[in-house]
C-alpha positions as CSV (number, residue, x, y, z in Angstrom):
1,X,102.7,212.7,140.5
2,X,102.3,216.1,142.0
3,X,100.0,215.0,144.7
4,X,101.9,211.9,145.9
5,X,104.9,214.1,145.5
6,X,103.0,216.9,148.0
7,X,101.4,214.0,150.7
8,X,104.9,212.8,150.9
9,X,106.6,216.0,151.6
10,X,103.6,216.5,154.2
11,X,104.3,213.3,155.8
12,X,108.2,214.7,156.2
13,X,106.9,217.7,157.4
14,X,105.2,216.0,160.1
15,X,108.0,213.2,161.0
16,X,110.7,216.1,161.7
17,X,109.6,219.3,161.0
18,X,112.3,219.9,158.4
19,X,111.4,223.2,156.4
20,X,112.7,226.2,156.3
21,X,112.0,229.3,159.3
22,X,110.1,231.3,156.7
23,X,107.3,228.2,156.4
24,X,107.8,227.5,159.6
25,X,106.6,230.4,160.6
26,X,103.8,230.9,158.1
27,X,102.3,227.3,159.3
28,X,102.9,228.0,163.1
29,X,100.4,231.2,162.1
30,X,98.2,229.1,160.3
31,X,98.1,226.5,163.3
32,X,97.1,228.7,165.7
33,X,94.0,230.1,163.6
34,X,92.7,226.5,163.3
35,X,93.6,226.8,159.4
36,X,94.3,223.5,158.6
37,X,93.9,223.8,155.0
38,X,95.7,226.7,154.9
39,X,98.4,224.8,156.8
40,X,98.2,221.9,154.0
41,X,98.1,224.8,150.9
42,X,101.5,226.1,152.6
43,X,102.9,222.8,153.2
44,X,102.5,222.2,149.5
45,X,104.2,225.0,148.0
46,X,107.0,224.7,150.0
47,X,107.5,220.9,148.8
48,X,107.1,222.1,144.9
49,X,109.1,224.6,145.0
50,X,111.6,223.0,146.9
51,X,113.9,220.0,145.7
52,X,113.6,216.6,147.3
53,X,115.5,215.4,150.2
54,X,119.1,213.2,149.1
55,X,118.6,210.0,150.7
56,X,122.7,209.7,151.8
57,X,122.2,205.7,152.4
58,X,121.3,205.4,148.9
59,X,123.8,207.6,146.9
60,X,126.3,205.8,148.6
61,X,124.8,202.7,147.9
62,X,124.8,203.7,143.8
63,X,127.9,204.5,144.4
64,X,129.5,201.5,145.9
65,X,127.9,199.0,143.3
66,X,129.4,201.2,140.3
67,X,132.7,200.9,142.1
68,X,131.9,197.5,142.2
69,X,131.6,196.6,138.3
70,X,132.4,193.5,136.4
71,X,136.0,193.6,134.7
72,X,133.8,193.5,131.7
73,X,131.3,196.1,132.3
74,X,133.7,199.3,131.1
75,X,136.2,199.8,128.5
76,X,138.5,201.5,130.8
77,X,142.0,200.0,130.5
78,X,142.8,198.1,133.2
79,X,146.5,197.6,135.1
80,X,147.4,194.3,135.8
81,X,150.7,193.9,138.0
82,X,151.5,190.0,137.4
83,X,154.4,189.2,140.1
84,X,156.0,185.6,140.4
85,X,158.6,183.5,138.5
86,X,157.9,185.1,135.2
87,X,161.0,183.3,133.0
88,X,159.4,180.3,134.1
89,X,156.6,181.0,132.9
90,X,157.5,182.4,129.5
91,X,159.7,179.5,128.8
92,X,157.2,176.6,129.3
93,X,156.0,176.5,125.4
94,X,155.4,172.8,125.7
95,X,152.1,171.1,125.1
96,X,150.8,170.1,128.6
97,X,151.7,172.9,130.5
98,X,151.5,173.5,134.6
99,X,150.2,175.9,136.2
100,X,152.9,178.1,138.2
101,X,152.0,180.5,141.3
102,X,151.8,184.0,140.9
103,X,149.7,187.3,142.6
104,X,148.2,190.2,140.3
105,X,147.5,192.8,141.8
106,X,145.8,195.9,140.8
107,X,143.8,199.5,141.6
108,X,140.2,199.5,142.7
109,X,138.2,203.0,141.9
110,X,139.1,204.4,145.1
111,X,142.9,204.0,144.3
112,X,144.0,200.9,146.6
113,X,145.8,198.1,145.6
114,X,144.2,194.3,145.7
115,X,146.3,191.6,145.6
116,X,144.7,188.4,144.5
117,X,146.6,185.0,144.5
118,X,146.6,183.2,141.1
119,X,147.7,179.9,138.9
120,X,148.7,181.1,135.3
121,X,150.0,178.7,133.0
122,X,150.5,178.5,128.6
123,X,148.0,177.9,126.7
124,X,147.4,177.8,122.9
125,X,149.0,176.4,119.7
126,X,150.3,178.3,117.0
127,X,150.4,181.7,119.5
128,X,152.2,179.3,122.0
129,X,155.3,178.8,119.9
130,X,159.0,180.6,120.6
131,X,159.1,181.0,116.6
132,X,155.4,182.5,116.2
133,X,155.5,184.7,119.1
134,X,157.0,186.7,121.6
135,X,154.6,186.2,124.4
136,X,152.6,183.4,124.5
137,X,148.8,183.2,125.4
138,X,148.3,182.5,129.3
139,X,145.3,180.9,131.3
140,X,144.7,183.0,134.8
141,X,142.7,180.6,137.3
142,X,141.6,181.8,140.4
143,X,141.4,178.7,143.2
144,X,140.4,181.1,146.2
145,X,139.0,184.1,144.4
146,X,136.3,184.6,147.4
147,X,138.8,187.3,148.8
148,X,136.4,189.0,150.1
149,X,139.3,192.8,149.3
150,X,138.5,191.4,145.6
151,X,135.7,192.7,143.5
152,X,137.2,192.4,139.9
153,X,138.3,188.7,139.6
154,X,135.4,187.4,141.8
155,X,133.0,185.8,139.3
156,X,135.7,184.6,137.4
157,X,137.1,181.4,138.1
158,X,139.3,181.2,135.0
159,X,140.3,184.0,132.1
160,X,142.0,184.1,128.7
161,X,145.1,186.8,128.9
162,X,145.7,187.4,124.8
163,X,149.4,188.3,125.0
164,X,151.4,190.6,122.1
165,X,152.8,188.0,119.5
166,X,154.5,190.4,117.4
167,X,153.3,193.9,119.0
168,X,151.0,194.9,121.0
169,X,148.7,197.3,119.0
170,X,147.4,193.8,117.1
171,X,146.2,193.3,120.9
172,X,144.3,196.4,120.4
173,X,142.8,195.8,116.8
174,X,141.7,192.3,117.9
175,X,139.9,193.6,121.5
176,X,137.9,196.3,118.8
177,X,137.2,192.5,117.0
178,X,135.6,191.1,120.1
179,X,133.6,194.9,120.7
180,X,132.6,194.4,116.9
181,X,130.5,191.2,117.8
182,X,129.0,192.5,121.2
183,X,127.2,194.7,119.0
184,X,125.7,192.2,117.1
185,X,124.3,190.0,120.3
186,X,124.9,189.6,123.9
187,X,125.7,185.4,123.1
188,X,129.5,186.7,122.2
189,X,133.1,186.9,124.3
190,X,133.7,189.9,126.3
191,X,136.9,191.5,126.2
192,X,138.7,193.9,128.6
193,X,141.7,195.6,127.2
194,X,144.7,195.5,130.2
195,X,148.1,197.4,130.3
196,X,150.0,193.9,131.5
197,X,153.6,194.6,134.1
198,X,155.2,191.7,134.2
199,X,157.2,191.5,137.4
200,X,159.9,188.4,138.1
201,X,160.5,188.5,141.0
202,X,163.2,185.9,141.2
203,X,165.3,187.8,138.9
204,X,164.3,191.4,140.3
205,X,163.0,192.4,137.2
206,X,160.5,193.8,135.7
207,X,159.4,194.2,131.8
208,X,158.0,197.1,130.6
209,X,153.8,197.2,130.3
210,X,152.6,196.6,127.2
211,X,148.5,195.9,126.2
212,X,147.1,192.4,126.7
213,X,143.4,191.6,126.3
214,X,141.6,189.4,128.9
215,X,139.2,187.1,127.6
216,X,135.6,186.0,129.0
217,X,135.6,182.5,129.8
218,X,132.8,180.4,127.8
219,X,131.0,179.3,131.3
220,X,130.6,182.9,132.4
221,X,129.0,183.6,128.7
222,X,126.6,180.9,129.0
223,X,126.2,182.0,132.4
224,X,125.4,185.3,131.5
225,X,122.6,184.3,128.4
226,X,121.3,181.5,130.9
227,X,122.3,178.7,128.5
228,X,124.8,175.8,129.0
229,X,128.3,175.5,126.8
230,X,128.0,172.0,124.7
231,X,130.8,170.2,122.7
232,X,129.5,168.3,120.3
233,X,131.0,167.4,116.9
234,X,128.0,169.1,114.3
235,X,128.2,170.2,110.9
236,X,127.1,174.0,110.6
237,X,123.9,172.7,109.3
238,X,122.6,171.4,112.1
239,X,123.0,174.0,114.5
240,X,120.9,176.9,114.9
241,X,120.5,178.7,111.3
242,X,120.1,182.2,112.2
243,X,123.1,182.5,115.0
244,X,125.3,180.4,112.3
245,X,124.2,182.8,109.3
246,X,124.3,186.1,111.5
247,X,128.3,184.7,112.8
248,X,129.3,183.6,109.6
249,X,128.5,186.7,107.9
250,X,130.5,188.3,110.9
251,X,133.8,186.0,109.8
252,X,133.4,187.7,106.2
253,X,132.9,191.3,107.8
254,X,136.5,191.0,109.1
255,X,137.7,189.0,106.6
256,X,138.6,185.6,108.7
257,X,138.5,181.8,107.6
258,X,140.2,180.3,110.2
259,X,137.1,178.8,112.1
260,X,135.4,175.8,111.3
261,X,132.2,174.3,113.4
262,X,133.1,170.6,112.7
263,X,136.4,170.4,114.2
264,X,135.1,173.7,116.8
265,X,137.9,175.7,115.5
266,X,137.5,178.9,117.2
267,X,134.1,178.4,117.7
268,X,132.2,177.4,120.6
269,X,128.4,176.2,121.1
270,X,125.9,177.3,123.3
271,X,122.4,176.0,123.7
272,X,119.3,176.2,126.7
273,X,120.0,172.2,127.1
274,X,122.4,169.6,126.3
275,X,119.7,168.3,124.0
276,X,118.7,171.7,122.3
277,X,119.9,172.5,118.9
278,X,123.2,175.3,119.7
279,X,124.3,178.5,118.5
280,X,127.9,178.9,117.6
281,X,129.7,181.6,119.1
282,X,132.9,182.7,117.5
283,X,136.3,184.0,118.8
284,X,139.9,184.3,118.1
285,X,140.6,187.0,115.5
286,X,144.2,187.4,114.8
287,X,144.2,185.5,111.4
288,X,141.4,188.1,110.1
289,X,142.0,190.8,107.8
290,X,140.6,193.3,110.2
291,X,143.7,192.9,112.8
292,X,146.0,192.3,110.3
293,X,148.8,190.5,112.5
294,X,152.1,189.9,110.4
295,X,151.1,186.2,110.3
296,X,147.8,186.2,109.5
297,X,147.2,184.4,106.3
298,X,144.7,181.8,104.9
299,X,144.4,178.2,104.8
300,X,145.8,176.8,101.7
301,X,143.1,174.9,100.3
302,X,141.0,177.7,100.1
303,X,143.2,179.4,97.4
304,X,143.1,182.3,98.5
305,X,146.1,185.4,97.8
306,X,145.7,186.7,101.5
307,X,143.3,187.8,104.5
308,X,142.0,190.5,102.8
309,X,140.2,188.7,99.9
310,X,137.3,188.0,101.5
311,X,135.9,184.3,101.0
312,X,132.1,183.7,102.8
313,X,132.3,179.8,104.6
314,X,129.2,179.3,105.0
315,X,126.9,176.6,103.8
316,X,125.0,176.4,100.6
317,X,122.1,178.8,100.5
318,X,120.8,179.2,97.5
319,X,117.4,181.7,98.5
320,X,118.9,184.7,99.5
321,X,116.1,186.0,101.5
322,X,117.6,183.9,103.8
323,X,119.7,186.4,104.3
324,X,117.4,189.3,104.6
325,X,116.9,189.4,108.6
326,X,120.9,189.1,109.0
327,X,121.5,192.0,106.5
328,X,118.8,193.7,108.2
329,X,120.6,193.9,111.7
330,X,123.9,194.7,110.2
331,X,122.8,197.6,108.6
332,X,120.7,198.9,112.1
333,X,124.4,198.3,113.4
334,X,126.5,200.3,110.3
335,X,127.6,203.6,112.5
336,X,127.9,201.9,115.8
337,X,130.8,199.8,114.1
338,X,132.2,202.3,112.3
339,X,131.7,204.9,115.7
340,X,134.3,201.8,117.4
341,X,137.2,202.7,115.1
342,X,136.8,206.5,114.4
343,X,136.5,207.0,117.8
344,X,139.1,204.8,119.6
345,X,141.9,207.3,120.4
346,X,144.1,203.9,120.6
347,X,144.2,204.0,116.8
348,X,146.4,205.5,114.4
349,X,144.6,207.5,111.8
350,X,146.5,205.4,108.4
351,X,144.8,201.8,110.2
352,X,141.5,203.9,111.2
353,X,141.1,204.9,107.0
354,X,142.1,201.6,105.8
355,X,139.5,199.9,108.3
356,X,136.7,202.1,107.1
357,X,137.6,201.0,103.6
358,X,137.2,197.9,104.2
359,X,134.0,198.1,106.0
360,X,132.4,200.1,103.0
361,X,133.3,197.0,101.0
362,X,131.4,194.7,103.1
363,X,128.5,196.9,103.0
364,X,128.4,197.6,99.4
365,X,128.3,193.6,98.6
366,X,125.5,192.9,101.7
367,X,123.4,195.9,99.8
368,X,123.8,194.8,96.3
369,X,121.8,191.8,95.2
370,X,123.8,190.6,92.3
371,X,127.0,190.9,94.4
372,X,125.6,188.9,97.5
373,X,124.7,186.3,95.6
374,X,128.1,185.8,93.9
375,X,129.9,186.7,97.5
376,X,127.6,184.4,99.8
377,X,126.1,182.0,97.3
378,X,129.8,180.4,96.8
379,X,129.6,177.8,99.1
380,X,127.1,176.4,95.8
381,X,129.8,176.4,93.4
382,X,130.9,172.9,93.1
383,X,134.4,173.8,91.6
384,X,135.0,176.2,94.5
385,X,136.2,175.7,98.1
386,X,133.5,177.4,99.5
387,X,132.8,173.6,101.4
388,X,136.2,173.2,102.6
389,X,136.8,171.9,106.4
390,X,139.5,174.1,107.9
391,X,140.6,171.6,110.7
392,X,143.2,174.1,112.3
393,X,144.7,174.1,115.4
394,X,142.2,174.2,118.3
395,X,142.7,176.4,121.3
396,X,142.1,175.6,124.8
């Protein structure tokens, strides 16, 4: 490393002369005695003991591409400005809902504002409703995002914008959700927390921000993993068995039922092909314990007293060691997921302790053989409703 490190440096030397007058000088001496190898010995101390040249075009090249990051590739809150016939908008809780005109704009790192044209219509079902929710869920599609100014929404052709329903720090809990299961593997949402000013301009008025969470879109995940998004109508059993047992020991982690593989109820499939047996990828974590939303509560077939009595819906499993390669990576993960609540300054300290709490839980049945079994060996019991189809409400 040291010689390639001094024949470069000599080559330098030689291309433009650029060393100091006190080396100059030594190797003009040197020169002019025909001491070539002395000129080489001084050439080589000057390059150790000197540091290496910036190269200007790069830095600035490092530094444009980490200006130029994906919307999800920092936790940074983002500022969305969403300007455009907002009452409209807010009011169209019907079941086929258009799309209406709007611009967001926003702040790049160097502090100027992009403006990017969008359509942004309702979306949803049970968030969608005047009587569930403040704000419902919106769609953002971008038909000419190849603005050439924007850098943020340009791989994006469509995102998910999770509105507040009944306050926006459940916005917050269920972003830390999303964070939970990019831990576990890259084949999950992504999640950008936003501070969301709604702007109408029709009215001149504008509501005060408040957090929002945009959403991944599932084409841009398989993108991502180099796989293809399916729908296909499965039973958990026949997709792929450690994906299925590694998300639906996830669902129990934050205490949520409210999924369900055969009707694709906050669940979507991945796979390499059309023909190639898919992984389910969860999302949608407002009816889990873990959030805690004022409306969260279970299905009532599964007789259950509320979202935090955990209930493992799974399919029968009857060898634990099943299990062992799935407990195995959730315990690598332990302090990275409890790191995601004791250090979010977003938090309040009263939700931060209770959360811990109920981590420990989870980690005291996954690390207890007698307890597993009883926990995730339920879906056995013939008398119990561990084999209950929640059909739901899908999302689009």
């Amino acid at each position: 490393m040291l010689i390639d490190n001094g024949r470069q440096c000599i080559l330098e030397i030689v291309d433009d002369l650029m060393i100091p007058h006190i080396f100059n000088f030594i190797i003009t001496i040197f020169v002019m005695k025909n001491n070539l190898l002395l000129v080489l010995f001084a050439a080589l101390i000057y390059c150790f003991i000197t540091p290496p040249k910036v190269n200007a075009q790069a830095v600035t090249e490092v530094s444009n591409s980490a200006k130029s990051k994906g919307i999800f590739e920092t936790d940074s809150v983002l500022e969305l400005r969403i300007s455009g016939p907002v009452r409209d908008l807010l009011s169209d809780r019907e079941s086929a809902s258009p799309y209406h005109n709007f611009n967001i704009s926003y702040h790049d790192a160097s502090g100027k504002e992009i403006m990017v044209a969008a359509e942004i219509k309702t979306r949803g079902h049970f968030r969608k409703m005047k009587e569930n929710c403040a704000y419902p869920p919106l769609l953002l599609h971008f038909p000419n995002n190849d603005n050439s100014s924007d850098m943020l929404f340009k791989k994006n052709s469509k995102l998910k914008l999770g509105m507040p329903c009944r306050g926006d720090e459940y916005i917050i809990k269920e972003w830390l959700a999303y964070k939970l299961y990019n831990l576990i593997t890259p084949k999950s949402f992504r999640a950008r927390l936003v501070k969301v000013i709604l702007d109408d301009e029709r009215r001149k008025k504008t509501i005060a921000p408040f957090y929002g969470l945009l959403i991944e879109d599932i084409q841009e995940v398989a993108a991502r993993n180099n796989v293809v998004s399916v729908n296909k109508k499965l039973r958990p059993e026949q997709t792929d068995t450690k994906s299925f047992l590694t998300m639906a020991v996830f669902e129990y982690l934050i205490g949520n039922t409210d999924w369900s593989v055969q009707y694709l109820q906050n669940i979507k499939l991945l796979a390499s092909d059309s023909n190639a047996v898919p992984i389910t990828v969860p999302y949608d974590f407002d009816m889990s314990a873990i959030v805690g939303t004022p409306y969260a509560k279970p299905a009532e077939e599964l007789n259950l007293n509320s979202v935090y009595e955990r209930r493992y819906r799974g399919y029968c499993i009857s060898d634990m060691k099943k299990y062992e390669e799935v407990i195995e990576l959730y315990n690598s993960l332990k302090k990275q997921m409890y790191d995601l609540y004791i250090n979010c300054p977003l938090l309040q300290e009263a939700y931060i302790k209770s959360t811990i709490k109920f981590l420990d839980q989870f980690y005291a049945t996954i690390n207890n053989a007698d307890a597993l079994k009883k926990k995730f060996g339920y879906p056995c019991d013939p008398k119990g409703t561990g084999n209950i189809v929640i059909k739901g409400l899908r999302e689009d």
